[in-house]
Every structure is written in structure tokens, then in C-alpha cells.
N, CA, C and O atoms as CSV, one atom per row, in Angstrom:
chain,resi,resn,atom,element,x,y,z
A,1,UNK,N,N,0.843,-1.181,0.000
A,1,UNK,CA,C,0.000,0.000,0.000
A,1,UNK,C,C,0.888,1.244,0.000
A,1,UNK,O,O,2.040,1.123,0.415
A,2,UNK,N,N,0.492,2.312,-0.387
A,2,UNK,CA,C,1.201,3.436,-0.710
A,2,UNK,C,C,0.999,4.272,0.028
A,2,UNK,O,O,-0.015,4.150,0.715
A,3,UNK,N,N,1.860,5.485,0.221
A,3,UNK,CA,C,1.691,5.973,1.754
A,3,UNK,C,C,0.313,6.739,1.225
A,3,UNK,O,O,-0.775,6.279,1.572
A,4,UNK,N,N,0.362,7.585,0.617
A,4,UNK,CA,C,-0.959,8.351,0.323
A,4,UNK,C,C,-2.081,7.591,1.197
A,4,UNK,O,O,-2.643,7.926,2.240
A,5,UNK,N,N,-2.251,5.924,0.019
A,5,UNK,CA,C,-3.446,5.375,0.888
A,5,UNK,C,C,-3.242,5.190,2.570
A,5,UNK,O,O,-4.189,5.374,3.334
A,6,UNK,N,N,-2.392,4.947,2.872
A,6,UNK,CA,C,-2.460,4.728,4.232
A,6,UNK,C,C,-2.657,6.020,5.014
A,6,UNK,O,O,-3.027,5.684,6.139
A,7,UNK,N,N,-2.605,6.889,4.957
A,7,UNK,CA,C,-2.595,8.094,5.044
A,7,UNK,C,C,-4.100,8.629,5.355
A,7,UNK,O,O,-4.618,9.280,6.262
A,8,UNK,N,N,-4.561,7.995,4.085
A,8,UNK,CA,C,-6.250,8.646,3.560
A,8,UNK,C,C,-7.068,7.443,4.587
A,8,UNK,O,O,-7.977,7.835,5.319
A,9,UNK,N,N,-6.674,6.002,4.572
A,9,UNK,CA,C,-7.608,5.498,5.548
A,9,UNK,C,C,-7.158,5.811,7.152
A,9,UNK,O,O,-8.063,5.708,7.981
A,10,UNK,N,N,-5.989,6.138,7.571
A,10,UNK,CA,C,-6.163,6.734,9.164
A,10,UNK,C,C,-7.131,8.170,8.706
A,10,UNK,O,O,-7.834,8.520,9.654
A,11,UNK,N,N,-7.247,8.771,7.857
A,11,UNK,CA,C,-7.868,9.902,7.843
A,11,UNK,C,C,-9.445,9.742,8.303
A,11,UNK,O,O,-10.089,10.266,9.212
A,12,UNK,N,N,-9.792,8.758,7.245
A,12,UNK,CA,C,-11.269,8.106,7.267
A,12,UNK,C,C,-11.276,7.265,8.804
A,12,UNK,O,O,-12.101,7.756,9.574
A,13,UNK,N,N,-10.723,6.424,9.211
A,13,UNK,CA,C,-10.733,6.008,10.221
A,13,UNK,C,C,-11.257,7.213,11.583
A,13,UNK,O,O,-12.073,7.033,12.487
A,14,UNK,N,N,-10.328,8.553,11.229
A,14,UNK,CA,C,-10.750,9.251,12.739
A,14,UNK,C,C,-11.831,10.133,12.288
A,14,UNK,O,O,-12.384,10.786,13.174
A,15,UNK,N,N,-12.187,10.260,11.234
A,15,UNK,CA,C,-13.161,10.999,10.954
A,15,UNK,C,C,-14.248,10.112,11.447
A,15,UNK,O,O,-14.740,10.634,12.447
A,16,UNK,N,N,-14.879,8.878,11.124
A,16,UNK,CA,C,-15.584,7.894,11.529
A,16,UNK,C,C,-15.718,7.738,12.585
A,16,UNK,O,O,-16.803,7.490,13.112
A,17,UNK,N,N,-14.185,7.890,13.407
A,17,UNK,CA,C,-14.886,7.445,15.201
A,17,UNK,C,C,-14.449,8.985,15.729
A,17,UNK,O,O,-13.497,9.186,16.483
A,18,UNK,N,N,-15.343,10.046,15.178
A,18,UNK,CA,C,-15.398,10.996,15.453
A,18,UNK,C,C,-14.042,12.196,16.051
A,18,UNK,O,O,-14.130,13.290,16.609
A,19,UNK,N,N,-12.712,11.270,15.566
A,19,UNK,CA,C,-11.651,12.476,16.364
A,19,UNK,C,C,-11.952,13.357,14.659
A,19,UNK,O,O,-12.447,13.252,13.536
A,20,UNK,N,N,-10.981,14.474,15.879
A,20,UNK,CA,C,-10.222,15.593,14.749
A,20,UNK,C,C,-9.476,14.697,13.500
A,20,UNK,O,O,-8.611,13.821,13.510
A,21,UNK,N,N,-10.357,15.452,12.284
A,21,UNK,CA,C,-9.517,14.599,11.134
A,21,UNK,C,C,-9.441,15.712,9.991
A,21,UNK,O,O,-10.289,16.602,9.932
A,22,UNK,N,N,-8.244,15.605,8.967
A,22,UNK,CA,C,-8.129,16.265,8.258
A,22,UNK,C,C,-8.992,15.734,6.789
A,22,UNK,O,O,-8.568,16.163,5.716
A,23,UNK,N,N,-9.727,15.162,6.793
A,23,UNK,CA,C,-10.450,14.548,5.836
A,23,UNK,C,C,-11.785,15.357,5.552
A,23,UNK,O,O,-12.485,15.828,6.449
A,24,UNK,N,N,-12.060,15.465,4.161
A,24,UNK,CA,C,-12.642,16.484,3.428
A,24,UNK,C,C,-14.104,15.612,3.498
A,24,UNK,O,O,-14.042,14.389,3.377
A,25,UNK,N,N,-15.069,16.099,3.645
A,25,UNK,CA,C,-16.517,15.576,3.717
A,25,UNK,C,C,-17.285,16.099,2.854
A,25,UNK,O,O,-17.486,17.302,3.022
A,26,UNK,N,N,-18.039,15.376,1.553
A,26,UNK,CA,C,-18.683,16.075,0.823
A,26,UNK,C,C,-20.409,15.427,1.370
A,26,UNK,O,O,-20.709,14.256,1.139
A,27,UNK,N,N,-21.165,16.169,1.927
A,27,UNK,CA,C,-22.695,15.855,1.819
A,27,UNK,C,C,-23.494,16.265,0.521
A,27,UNK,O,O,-23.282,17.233,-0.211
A,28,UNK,N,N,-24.143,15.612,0.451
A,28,UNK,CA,C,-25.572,16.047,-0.583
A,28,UNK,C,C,-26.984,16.135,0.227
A,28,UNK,O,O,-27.269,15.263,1.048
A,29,UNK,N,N,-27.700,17.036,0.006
A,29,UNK,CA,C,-28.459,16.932,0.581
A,29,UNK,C,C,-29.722,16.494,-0.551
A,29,UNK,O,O,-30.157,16.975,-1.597
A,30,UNK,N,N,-29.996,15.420,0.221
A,30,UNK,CA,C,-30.795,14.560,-0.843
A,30,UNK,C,C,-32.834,14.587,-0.925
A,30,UNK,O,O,-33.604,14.052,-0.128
A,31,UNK,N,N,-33.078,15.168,-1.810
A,31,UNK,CA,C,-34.621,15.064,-2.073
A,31,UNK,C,C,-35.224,13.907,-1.694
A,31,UNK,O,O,-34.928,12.719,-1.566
A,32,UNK,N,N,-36.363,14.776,-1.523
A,32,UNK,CA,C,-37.692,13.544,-1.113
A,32,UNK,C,C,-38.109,13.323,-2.758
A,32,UNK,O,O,-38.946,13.948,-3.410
A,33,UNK,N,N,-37.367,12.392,-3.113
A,33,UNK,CA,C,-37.753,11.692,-4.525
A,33,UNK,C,C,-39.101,11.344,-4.277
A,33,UNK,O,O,-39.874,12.195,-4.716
A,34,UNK,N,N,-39.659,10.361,-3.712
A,34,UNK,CA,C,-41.285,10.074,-3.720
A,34,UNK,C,C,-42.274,11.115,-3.428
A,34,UNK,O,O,-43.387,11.279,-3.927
A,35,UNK,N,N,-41.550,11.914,-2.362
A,35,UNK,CA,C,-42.385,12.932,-2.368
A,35,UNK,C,C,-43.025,13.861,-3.395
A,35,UNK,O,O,-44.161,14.301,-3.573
A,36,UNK,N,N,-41.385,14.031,-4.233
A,36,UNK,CA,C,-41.660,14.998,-5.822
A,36,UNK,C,C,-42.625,14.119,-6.097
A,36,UNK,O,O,-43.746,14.534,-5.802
A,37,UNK,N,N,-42.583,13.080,-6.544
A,37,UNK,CA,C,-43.228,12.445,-7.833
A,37,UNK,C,C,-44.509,12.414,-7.549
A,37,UNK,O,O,-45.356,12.872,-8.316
A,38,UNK,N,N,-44.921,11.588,-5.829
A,38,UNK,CA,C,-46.243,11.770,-5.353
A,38,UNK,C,C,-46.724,12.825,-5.557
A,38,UNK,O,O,-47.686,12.726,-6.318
A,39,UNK,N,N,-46.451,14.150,-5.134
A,39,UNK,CA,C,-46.838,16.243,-5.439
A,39,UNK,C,C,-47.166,15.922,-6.583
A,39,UNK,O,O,-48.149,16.614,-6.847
A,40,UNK,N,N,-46.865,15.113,-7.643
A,40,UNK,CA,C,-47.363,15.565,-8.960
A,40,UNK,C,C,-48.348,14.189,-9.808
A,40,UNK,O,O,-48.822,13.976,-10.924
A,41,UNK,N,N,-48.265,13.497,-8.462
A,41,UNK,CA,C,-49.429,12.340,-9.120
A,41,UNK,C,C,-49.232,11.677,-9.830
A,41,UNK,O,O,-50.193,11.346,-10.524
A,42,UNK,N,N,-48.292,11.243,-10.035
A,42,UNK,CA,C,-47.642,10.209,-11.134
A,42,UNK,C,C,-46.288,9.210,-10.875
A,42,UNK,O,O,-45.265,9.613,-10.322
A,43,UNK,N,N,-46.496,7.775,-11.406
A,43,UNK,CA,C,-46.712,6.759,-11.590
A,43,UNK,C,C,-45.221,6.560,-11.200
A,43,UNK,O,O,-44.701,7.660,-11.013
A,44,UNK,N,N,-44.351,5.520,-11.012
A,44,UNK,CA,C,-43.130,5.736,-10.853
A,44,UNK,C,C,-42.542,5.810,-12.730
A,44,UNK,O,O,-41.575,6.442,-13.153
A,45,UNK,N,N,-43.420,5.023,-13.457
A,45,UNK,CA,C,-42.910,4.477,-14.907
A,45,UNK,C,C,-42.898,6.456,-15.757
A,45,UNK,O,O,-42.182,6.946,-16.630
A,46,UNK,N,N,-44.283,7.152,-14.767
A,46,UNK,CA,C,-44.826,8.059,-16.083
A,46,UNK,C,C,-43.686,9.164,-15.489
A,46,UNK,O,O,-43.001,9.732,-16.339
A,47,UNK,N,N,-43.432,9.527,-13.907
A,47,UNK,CA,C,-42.438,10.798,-13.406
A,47,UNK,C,C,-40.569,9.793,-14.545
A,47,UNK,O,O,-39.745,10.439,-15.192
A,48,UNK,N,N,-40.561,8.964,-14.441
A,48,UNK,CA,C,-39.355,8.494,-14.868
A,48,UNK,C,C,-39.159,8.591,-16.405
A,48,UNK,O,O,-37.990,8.396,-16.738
A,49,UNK,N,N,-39.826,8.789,-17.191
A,49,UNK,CA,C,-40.546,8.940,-18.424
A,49,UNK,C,C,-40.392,10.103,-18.887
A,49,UNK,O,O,-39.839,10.409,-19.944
A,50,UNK,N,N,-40.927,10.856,-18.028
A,50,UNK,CA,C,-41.279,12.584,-18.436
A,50,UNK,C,C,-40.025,13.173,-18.033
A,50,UNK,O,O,-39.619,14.210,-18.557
A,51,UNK,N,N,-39.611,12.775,-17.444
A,51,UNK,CA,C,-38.064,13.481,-16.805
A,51,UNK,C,C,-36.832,12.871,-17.165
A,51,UNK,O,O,-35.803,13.269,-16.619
A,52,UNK,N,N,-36.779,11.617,-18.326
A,52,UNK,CA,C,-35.782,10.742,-18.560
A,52,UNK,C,C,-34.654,10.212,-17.622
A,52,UNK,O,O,-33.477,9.925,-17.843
A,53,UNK,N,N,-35.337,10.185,-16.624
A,53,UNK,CA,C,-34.635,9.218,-15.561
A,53,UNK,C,C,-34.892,7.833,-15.737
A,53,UNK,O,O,-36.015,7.433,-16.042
A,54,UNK,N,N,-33.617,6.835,-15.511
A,54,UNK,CA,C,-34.181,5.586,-15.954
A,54,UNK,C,C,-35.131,4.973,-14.348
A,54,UNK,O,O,-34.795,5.224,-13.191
A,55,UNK,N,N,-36.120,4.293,-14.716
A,55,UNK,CA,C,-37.274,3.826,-13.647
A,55,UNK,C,C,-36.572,3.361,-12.505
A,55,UNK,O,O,-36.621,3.660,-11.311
A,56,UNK,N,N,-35.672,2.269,-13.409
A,56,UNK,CA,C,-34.435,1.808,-12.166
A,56,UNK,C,C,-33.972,2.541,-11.014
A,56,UNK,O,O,-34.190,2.434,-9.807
A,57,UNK,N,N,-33.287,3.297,-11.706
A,57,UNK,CA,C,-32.346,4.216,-10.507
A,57,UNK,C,C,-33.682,5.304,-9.991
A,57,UNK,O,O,-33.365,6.242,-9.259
A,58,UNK,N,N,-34.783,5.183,-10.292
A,58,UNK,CA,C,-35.469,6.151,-9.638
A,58,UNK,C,C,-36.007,4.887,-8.603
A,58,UNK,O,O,-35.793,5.345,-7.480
A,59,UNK,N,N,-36.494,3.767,-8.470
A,59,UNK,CA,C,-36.450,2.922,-7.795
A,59,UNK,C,C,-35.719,3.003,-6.554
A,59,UNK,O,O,-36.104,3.152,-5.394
A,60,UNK,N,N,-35.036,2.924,-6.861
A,60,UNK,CA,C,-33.262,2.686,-5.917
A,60,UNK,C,C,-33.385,4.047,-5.180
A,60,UNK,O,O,-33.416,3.991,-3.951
A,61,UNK,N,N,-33.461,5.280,-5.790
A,61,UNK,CA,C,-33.451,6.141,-5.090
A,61,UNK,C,C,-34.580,6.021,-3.724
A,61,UNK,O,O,-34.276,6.028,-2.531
A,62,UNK,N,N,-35.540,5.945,-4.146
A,62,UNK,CA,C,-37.253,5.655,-3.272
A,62,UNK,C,C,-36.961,5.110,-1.906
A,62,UNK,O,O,-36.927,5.555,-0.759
A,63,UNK,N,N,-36.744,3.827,-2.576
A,63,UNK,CA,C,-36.209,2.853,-2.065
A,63,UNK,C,C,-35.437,2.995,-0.604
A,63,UNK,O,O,-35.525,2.371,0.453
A,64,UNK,N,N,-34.532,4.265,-1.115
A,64,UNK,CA,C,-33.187,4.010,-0.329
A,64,UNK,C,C,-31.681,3.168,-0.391
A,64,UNK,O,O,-30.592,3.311,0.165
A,65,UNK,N,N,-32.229,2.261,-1.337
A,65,UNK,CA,C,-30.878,1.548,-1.951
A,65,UNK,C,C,-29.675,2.566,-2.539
A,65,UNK,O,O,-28.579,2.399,-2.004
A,66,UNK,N,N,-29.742,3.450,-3.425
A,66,UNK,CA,C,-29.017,4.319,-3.455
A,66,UNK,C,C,-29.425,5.670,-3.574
A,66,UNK,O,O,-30.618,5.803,-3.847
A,67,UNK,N,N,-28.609,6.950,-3.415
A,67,UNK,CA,C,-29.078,8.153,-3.377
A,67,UNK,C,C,-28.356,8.770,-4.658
A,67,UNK,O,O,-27.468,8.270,-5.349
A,68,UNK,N,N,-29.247,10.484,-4.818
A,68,UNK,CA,C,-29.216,10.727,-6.315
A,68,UNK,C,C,-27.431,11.189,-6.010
A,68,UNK,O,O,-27.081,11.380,-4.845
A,69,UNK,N,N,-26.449,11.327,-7.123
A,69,UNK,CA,C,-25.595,12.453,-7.099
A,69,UNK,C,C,-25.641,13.769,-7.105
A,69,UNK,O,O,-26.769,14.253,-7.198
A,70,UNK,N,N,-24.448,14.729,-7.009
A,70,UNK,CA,C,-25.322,16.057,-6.560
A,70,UNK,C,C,-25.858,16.360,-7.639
A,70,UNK,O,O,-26.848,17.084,-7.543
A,71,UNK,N,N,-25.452,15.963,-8.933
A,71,UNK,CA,C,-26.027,16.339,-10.254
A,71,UNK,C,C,-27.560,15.985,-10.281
A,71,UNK,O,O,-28.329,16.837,-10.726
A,72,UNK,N,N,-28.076,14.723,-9.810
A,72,UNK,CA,C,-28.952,14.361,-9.684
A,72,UNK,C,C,-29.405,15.142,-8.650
A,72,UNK,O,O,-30.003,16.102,-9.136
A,73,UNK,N,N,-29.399,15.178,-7.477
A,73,UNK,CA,C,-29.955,15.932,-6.425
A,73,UNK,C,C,-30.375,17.356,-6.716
A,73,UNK,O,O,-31.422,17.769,-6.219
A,74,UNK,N,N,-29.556,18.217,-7.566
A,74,UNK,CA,C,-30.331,19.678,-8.610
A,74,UNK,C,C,-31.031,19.394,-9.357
A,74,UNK,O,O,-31.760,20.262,-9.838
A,75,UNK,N,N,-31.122,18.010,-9.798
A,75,UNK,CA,C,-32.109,18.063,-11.090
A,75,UNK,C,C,-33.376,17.709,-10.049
A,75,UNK,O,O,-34.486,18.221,-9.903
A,76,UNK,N,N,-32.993,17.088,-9.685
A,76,UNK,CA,C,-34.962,16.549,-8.902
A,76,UNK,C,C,-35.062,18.331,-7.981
A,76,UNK,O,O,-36.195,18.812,-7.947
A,77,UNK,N,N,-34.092,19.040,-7.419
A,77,UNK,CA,C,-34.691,20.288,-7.080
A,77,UNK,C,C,-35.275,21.184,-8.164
A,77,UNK,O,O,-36.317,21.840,-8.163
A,78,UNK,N,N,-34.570,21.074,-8.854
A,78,UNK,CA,C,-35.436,21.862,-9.996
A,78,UNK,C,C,-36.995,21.172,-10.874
A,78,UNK,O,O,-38.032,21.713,-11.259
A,79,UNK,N,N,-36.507,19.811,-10.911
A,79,UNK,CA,C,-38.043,19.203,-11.306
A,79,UNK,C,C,-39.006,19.699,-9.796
A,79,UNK,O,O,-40.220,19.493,-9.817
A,80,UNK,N,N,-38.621,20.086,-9.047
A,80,UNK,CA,C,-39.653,19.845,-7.794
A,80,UNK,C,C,-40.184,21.264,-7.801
A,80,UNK,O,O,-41.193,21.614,-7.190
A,81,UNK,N,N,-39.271,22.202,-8.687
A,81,UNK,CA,C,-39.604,23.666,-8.388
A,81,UNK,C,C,-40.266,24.008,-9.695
A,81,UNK,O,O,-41.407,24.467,-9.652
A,82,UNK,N,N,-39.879,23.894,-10.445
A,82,UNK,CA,C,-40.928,23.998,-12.144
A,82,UNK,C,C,-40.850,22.566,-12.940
A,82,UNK,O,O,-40.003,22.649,-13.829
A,83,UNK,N,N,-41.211,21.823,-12.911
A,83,UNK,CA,C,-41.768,20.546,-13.237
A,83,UNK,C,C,-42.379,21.330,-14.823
A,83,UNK,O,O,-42.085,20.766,-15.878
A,84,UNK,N,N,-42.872,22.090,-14.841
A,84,UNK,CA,C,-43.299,22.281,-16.217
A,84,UNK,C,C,-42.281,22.702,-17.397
A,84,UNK,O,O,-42.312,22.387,-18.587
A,85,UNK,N,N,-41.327,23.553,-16.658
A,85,UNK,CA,C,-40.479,24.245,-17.146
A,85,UNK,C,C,-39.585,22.701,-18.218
A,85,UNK,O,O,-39.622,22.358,-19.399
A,86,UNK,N,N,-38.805,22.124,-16.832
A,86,UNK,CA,C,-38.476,20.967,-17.617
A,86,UNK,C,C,-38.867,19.879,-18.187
A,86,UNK,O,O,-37.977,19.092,-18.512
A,87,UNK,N,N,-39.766,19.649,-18.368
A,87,UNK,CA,C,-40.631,19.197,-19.154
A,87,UNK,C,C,-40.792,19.995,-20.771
A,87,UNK,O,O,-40.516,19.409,-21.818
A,88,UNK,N,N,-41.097,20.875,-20.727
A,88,UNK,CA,C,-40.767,21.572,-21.824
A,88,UNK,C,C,-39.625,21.774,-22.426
A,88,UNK,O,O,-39.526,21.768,-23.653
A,89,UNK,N,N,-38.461,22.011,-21.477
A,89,UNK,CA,C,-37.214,22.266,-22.025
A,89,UNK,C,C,-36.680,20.270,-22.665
A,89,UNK,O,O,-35.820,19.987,-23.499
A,90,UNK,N,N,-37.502,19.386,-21.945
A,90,UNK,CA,C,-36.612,17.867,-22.616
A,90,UNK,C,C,-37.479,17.918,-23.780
A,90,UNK,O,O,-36.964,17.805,-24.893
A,91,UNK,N,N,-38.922,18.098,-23.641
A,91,UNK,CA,C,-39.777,17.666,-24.990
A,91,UNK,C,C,-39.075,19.025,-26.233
A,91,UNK,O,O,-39.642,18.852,-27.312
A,92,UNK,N,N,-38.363,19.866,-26.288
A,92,UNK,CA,C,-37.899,20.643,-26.833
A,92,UNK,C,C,-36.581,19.821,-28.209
A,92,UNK,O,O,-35.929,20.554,-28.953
């Protein structure tokens, strides 16, 4: 192992059991995916459809199995804030 890595897992290590760590933390703060889709009454197949998200990973998201990226996490804020807007701008 190379020092870097060894380096980066004591980093992760004290960050985890809460000491002082020099390790960089990125959060996302992640949408109520069901919530959007429920607000707008539609289907998991028809919100995944209209917004070209594949059904799958909108699944997974719901779910909890996995969460969106931050790329993903702006796009469902913005579907959640004008839903019409983008909608228009994909059917474009």
C-alpha cells in the first residue's frame, strides 16, 4: 500500500470514530424523490418517463438503496420547483 493510501484510511478512520480529522466531507443533501413524484401524481414508470430518468435508478433512489448524485440531487430540485419548465425544455 502506498503511503498516500495509508494516510487517507487513518484519515477516514478518525473521521468515523469521530476524532479531529483532516479529511474532506462532501454531503448532498438529498430530495424527497417520492415525495416529488407523489406532489405531482404520477406513476413511478410516467415521473421516470417525463423526466428521462431511468425507472431503475429512480427505484433505488425511493427505495433508499441508493441516493441521487449532486447532479442528480439539482435536477430533482429543480423538477420539484418547475416541473413544467423541464418538461418543456426535454420535450424541446
Amino acid at each position: 500500500m502506498t503511503s498516500k493510501i495509508r494516510i487517507a484510511i487513518k484519515e477516514m478512520r478518525a473521521y468515523l470514530d469521530g476524532k479531529p480529522s483532516s479529511a474532506r466531507v462532501t454531503r448532498v443533501a438529498v430530495p424527497d424523490v417520492r415525495g416529488i413524484r407523489e406532489g405531482m401524481k404520477l406513476t413511478q414508470a410516467a415521473f421516470a418517463s417525463k423526466f428521462q430518468i431511468p425507472v431503475t435508478t429512480l427505484r433505488e433512489w425511493e427505495y433508499g438503496r441508493r441516493s441521487p448524485d449532486m447532479a442528480a440531487a439539482a435536477y430533482l430540485k429543480v423538477i420539484a420547483k418547475n416541473p413544467k419548465a423541464v418538461a418543456k425544455a426535454l420535450a424541446a
